[in-house]
C-alpha positions as CSV (number, residue, x, y, z in Angstrom):
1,X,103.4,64.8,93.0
2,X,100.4,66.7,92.3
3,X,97.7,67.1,94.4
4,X,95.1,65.5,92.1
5,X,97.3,62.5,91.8
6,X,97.4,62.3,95.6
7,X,93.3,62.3,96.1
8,X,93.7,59.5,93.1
9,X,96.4,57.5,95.1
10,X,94.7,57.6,98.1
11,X,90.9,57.0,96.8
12,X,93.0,53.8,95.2
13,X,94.9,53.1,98.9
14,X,91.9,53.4,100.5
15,X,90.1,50.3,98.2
16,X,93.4,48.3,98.2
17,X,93.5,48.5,102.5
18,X,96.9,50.0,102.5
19,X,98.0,52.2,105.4
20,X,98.5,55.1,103.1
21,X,94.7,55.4,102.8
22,X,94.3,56.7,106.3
23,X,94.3,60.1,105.6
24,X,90.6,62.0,105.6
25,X,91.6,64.3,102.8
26,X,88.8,66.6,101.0
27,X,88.2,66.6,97.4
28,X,90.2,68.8,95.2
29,X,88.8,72.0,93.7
30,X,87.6,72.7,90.4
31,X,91.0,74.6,89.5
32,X,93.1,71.6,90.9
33,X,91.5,69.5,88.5
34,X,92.3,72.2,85.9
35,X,96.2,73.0,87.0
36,X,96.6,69.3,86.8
37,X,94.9,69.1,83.2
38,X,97.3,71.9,82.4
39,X,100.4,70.3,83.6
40,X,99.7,67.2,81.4
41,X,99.5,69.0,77.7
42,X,102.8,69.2,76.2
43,X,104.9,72.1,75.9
44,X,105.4,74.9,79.0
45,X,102.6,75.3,81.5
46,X,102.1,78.6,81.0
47,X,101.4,78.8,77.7
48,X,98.5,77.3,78.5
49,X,97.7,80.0,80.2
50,X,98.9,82.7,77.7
51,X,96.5,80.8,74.8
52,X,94.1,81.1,77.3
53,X,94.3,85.2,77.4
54,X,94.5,85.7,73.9
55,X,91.0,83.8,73.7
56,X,90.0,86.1,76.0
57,X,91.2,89.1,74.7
58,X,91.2,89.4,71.1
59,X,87.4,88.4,70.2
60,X,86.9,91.2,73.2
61,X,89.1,93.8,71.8
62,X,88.1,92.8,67.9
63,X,84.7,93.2,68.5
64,X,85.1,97.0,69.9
65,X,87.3,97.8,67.3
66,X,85.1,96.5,64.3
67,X,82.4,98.7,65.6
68,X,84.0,101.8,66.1
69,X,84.5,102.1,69.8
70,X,88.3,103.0,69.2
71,X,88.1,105.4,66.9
72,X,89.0,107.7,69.8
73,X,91.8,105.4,71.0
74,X,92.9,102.5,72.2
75,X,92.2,101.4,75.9
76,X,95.2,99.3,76.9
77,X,92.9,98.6,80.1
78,X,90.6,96.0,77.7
79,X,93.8,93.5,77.5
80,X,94.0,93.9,81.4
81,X,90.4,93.2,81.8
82,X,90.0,90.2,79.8
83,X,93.3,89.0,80.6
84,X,92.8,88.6,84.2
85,X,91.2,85.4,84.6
86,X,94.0,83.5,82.9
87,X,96.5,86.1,85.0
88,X,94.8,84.9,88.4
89,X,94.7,81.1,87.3
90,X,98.5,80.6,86.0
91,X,99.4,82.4,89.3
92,X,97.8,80.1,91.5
93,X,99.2,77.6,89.4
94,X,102.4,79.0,90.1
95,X,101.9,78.8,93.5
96,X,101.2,75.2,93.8
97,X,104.5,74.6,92.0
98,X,106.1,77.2,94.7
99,X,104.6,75.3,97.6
100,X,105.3,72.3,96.2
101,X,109.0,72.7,95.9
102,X,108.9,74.7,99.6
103,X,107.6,71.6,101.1
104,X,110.1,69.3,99.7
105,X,113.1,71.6,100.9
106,X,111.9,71.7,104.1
107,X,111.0,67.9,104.8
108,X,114.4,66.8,106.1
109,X,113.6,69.8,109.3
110,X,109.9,68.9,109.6
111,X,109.0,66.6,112.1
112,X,106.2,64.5,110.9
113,X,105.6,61.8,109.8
114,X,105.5,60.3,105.8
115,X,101.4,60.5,106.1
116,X,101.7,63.9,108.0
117,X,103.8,65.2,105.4
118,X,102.0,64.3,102.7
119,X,98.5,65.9,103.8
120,X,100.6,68.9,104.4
121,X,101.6,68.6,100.9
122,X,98.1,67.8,99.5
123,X,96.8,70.6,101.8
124,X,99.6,73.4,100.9
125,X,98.8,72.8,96.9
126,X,94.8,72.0,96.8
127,X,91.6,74.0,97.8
128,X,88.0,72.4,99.1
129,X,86.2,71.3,96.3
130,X,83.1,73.2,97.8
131,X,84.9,76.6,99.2
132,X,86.2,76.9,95.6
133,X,82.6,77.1,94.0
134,X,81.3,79.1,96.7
135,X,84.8,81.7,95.3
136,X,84.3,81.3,92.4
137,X,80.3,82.0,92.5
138,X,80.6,85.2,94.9
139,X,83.6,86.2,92.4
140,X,81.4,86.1,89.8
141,X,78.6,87.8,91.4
142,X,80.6,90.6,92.7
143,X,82.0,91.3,89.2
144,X,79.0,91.5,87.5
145,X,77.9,94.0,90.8
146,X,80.2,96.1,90.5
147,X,80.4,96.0,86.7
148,X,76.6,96.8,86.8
149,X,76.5,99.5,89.3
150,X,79.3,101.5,87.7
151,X,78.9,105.0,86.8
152,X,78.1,105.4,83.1
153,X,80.5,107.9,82.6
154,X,82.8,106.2,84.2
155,X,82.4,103.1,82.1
156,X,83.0,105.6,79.2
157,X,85.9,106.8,80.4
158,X,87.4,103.0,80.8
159,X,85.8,102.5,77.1
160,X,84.1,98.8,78.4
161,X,80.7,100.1,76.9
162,X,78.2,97.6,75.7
163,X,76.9,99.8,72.5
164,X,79.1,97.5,70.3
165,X,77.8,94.1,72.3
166,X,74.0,95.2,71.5
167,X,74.6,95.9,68.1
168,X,76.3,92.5,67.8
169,X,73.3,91.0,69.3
170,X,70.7,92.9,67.3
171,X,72.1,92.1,64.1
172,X,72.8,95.9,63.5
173,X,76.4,96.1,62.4
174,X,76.6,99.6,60.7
């Protein structure tokens, strides 16, 4: 069970009076929501996550190459670059499915209860709704940072030079 599904069956416990509504458990995260969306499209979770990449990564890599930025070469670090966001969010889907299938194994030599043990569960496989934003926003903000206070030669030398993004912009494509 998923930890989405275990927010959903306890929000629904918690109206119905059960007992299994007892536990106080946050709301799940933005990428919960999304691993969970994930695991409910057909075919292989991950290649979800490998569609996901090649969005990222071949308008990025088409665009450069249409105006001219690899006539000098290719950067293999471009596919990294963009890839990376799907990279980071299959692997922490991954590792939901890895805690997930820890906890189970180790339930008969836990001592706890069925409610313990399922807020361990729910804890092991979700994030705070809120601590995921504030990630996801200093992430973000970092990035563009760093991405911003790089050295121009050194952006050069990686090839991620805007040139071709401001010509796309300014209608100039020659």
């Amino acid at each position: 069970m998923s930890g989405v599904v275990a927010v959903e069956q306890s929000k629904k416990s918690e109206r119905t009076g059960s007992a299994e509504g007892t536990a106080h458990l946050y709301k799940p995260s933005w990428v919960d929501y999304l691993t969970q969306w994930v695991r409910g499209l057909p075919g292989p979770w991950w290649s979800t996550y490998l569609v996901l990449a090649a969005v990222l990564v071949v308008p990025y890599v088409t665009i450069k190459w249409l105006y001219g930025e690899y006539a000098n070469g290719f950067f293999p670090f471009h596919i990294v670059f963009c890839a990376e966001i799907a990279y980071v969010l299959a692997a922490m889907h991954l590792l939901d499915d890895i805690a997930l299938r820890c906890s189970q194994a180790f339930r008969p030599v836990l001592n706890a209860t069925d409610e313990e043990q399922r807020e361990l569960r729910y804890q092991f496989t979700n994030m705070p709704w809120g601590r995921a934003w504030l990630a996801t926003f200093f992430g973000v903000a970092f990035c563009t940072l760093m991405l911003l206070g790089l050295d121009e030669d050194y952006i050069r030398r990686l090839g991620m030079g805007a040139a071709c993004f401001l010509r796309c912009l300014t209608g100039r494509f020659s």
